[in-house]
C-alpha positions in Angstrom: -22.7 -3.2 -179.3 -20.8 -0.4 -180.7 -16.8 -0.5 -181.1 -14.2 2.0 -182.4 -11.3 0.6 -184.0 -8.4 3.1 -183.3 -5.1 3.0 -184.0 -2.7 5.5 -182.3 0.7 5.9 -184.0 3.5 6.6 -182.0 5.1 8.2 -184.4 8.0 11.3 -184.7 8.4 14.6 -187.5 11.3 14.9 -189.8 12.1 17.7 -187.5 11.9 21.1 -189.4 10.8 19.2 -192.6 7.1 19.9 -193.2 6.9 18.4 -196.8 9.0 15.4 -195.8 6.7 15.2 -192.3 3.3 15.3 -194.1 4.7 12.7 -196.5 5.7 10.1 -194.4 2.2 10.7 -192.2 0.1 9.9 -195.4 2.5 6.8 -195.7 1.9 5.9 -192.6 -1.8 6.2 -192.6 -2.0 4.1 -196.2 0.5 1.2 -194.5 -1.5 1.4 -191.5 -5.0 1.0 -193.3 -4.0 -1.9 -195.3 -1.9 -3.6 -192.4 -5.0 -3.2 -190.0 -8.1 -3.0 -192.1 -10.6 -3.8 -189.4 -9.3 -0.1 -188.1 -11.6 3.1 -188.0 -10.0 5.6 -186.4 -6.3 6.5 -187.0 -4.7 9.6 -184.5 -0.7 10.8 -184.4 0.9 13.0 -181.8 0.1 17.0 -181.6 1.7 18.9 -184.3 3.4 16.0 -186.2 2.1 17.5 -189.3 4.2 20.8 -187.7 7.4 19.3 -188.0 8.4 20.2 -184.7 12.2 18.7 -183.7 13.6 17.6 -180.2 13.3 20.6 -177.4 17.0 21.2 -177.5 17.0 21.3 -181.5 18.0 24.6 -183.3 16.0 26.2 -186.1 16.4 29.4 -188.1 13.9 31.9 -187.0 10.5 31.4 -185.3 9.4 27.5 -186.6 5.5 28.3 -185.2 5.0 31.2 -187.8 7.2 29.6 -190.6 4.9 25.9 -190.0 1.5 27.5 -189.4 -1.6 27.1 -191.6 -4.8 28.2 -192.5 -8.1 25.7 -191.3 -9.5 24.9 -194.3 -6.8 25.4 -196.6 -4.2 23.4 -199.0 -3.0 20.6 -195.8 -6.3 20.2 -194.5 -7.3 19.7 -198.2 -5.1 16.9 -198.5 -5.7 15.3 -195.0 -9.6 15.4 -196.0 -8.3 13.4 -199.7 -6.6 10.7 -197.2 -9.7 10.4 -195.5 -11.8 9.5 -198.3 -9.2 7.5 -199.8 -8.7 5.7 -197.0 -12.0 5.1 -195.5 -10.7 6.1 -192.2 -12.1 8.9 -189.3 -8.5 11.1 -189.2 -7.5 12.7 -185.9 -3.9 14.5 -188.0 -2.4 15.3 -184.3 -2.2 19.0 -184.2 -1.7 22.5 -186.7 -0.4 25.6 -185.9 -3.4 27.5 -187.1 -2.8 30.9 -188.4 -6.5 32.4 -187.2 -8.1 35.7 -189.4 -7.2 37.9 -186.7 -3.3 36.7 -187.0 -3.4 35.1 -184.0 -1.5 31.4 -183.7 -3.2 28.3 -182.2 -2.5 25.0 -181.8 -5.5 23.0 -183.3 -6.9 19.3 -183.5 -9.1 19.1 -186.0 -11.4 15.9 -186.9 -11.8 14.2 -190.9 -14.6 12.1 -191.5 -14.2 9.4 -194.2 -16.6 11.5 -196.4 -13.4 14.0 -196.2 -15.6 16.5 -194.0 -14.1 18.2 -191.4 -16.0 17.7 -188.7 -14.4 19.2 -185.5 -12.0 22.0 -184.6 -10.7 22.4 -181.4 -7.9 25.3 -180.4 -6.1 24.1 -177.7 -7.3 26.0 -174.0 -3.8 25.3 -172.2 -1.1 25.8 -173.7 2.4 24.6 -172.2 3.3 27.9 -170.8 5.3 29.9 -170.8 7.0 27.5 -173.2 4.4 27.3 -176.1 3.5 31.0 -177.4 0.3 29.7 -178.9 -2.9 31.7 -178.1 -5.3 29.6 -176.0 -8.5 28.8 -177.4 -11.7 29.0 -175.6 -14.5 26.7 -175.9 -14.0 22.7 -175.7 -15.0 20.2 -178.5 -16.9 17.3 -178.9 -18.2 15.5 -182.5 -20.4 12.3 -182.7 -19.1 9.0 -185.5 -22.4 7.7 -186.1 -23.3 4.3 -185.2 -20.4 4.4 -182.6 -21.0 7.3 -180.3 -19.1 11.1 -179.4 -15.2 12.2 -178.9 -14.0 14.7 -177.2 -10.6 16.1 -178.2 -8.0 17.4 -175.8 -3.9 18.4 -176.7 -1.3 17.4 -174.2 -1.1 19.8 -171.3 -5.1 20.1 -171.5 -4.9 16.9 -169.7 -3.3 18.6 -166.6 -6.2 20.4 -166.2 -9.6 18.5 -164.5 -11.7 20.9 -166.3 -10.7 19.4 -169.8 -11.7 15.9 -169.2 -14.7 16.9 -166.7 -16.2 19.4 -169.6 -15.5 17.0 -172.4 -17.4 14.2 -170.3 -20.4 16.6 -169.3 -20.5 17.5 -173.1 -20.9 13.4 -173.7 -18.1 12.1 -174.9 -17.3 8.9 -174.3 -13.8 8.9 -176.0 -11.1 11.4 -175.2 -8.7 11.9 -177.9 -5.3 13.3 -176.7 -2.2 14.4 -179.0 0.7 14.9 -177.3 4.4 16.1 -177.2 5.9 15.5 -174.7 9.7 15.1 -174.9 10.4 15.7 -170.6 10.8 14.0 -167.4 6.8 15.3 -166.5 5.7 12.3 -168.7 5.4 9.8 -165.6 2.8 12.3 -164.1 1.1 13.3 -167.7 0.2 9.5 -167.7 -1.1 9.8 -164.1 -3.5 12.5 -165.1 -4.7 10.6 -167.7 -5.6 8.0 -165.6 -7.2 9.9 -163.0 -9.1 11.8 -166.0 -10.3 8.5 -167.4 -11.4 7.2 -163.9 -13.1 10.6 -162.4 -14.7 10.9 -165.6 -15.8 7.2 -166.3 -14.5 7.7 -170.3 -11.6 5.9 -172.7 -8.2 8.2 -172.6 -6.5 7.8 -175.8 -2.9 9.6 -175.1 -0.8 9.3 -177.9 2.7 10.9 -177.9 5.3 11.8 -180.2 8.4 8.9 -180.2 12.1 9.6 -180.1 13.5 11.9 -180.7 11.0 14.7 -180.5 8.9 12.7 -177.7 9.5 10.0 -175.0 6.6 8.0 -176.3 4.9 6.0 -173.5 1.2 6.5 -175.3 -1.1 4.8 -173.6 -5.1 3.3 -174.2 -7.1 3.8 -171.0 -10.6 2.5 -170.5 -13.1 3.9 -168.2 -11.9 2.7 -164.9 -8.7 3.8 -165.7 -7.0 0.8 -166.3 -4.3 1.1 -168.6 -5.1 -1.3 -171.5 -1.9 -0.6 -173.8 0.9 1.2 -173.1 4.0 1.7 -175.8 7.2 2.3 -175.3 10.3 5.1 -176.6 10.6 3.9 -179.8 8.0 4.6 -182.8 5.2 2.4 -182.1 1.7 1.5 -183.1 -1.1 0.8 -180.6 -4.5 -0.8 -182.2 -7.6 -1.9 -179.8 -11.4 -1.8 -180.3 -12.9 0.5 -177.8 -16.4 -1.3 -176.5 -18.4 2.0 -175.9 -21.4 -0.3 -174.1 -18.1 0.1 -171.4 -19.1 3.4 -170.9 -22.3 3.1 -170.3 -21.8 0.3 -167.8 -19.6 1.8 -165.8 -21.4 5.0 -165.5 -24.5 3.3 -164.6 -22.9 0.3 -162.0 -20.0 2.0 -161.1 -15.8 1.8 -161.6 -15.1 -1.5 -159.8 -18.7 -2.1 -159.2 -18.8 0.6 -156.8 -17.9 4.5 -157.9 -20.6 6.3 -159.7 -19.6 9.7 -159.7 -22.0 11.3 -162.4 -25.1 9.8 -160.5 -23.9 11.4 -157.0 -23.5 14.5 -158.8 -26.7 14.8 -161.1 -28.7 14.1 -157.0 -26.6 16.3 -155.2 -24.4 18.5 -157.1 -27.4 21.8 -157.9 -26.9 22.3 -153.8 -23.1 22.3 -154.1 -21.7 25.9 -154.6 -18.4 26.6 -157.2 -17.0 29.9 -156.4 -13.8 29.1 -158.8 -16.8 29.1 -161.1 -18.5 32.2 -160.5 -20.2 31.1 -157.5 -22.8 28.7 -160.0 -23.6 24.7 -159.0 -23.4 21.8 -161.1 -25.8 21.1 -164.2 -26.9 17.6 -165.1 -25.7 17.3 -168.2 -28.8 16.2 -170.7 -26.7 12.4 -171.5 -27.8 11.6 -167.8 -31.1 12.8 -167.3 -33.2 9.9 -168.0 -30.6 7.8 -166.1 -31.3 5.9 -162.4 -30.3 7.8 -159.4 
C-alpha cells in the first residue's frame, strides 16, 4: 500500500526579511522532522522563502527584483543541505526566479532527500494584473519512488481547470499547491480545490500562508473531494498520510461509488471536438490505457 506522509505548514515570512525568513523555515523544517518523524514530505506556502509581507505592507523599491534568485544557486544550495539532513522530500513553497533571459517567475521547485532537485515548475497563472511575474509555460509532474507522482501547482493555478486536469492527465496522483492568499476570494480558492480534487479523482494539498501575510484556511483534500483537514488563521501545521491505493480506487469504481470521469473520457472523449484547444479531442493519457472501460 503506498502512503505519503506530508506535513503542510501554515506558516508566515518575516515580511521583507529574507535572511530572518529562510532561517526560521529551516527551523521549522528541523522542529517539524523531529516532532513528526513518521513524516516524508514537508511543503510551506508560495514564496515564504520570498519574504513577501501583508498586501497592504510598504517596502522600499520593487521587493520581486530585490528577493529573486537564481535556480540552482546559493538558497537552493541550502534547501537541497536541509533535504539531506533531514531525510525529508522538500516542497520550499515558491522563489522569485531570476531566469537567464532576465525575466522573473514565480517557481516551485521539488528536493529529494538525496538533496537533488528534482522538479521545477514556473507558475502558468499568475495573479494578474496584481503579480508582475512572467508566466511559465509547460506543467510539472516528478515521481517519489515507492510512493507514486506529484504534480505541483501555485495558488491562482488552481482557478484554472486546466491546471489540475493537465497535472492529472500527466499522472499525478498528488497535487501540491503553495499559496498566498491574504483576500476575501479565499472561500472560493478552497471551492476550486475541491472541485479540482473531485473532477480530477486526485489528493489537493493547499497550503496557505497564515496571518498576517495570508488568511490560512489550508486544507488536505482526498480524491472525492472531501476535505480531510482544514486549518485555521493562525500558523498551523497539518500532518496526514495520503493512501495513494485511494487513487486508484476511486478512478477505477468511481467518487461515491459512482463518477468515473477518466473512464467516460478515455471511450468517448477522441469523438469530442475542443475548439478552445485548437479544434483537437481528448488523448487517453498512457496511466489509463490498460485500465477497464
Amino acid at each position: 500500500m503506498p502512503t505519503l506522509a506530508i506535513a503542510a505548514l501554515q506558516t508566515t515570512p518575516v515580511p521583507h526579511d529574507l535572511e530572518a525568513s529562510r532561517q526560521r523555515f529551516v527551523e521549522q523544517v528541523r522542529a517539524t522532522r523531529e516532532m513528526f518523524p513518521h513524516v516524508q514530505l514537508v511543503v510551506v506556502p508560495e514564496l515564504l522563502l520570498a519574504a513577501e509581507g501583508a498586501l497592504l505592507q510598504p517596502t522600499a523599491g520593487d521587493w520581486m527584483e530585490q528577493a529573486a534568485v537564481t535556480i540552482p544557486g546559493p538558497l537552493t544550495d541550502r534547501i537541497c543541505a536541509l533535504a539531506v539532513e533531514t531525510g525529508l522530500w522538500l516542497i520550499p513553497g515558491s522563489l522569485y526566479e531570476r531566469a537567464e533571459d532576465g525575466h522573473i517567475h514565480n517557481t516551485a521547485i521539488a528536493v529529494s532527500p538525496q538533496g537533488e532537485i528534482v522538479a521545477r515548475y514556473r507558475k502558468v497563472f499568475p495573479w494578474q494584473p496584481y503579480e508582475k511575474t512572467t508566466p511559465g509555460d509547460e506543467f510539472t509532474v516528478f515521481d517519489i519512488p515507492g510512493v507514486g507522482r506529484v504534480g505541483l501547482a501555485i495558488c491562482y493555478d488552481g482557478s484554472f481547470p486546466e491546471t489540475a486536469r493537465q497535472l492529472a492527465w500527466l499522472g499525478a496522483e498528488i497535487i501540491i499547491q503553495p499559496t498566498l492568499t491574504p483576500t476575501r476570494d479565499r472561500e472560493m480558492e478552497l471551492v476550486c480545490a475541491r472541485a479540482n480534487a473531485w473532477t480530477n479523482q486526485v489528493y489537493v494539498v493547499n497550503v496557505n500562508a497564515s496571518d498576517p501575510a495570508g488568511v490560512g484556511t489550508s486544507a488536505v483534500i482526498d480524491p472525492e473531494g472531501i476535505v480531510r483537514q482544514q486549518a485555521g488563521g493562525g500558523e498551523e501545521i497539518l500532518v496526514d498520510v495520503l493512501d495513494l491505493d485511494t487513487v486508484t480506487r476511486v478512478r477505477r469504481y468511481g467518487s461515491a461509488g459512482i463518477n468515473r470521469p477518466w473512464s467516460q473520457l478515455a471511450r468517448y472523449g477522441e469523438s469530442v471536438r475542443l475548439p478552445m484547444y485548437d479544434g483537437g479531442t481528448f488523448r487517453t493519457p498512457d496511466w489509463l490505457k490498460d485500465e477497464p472501460a
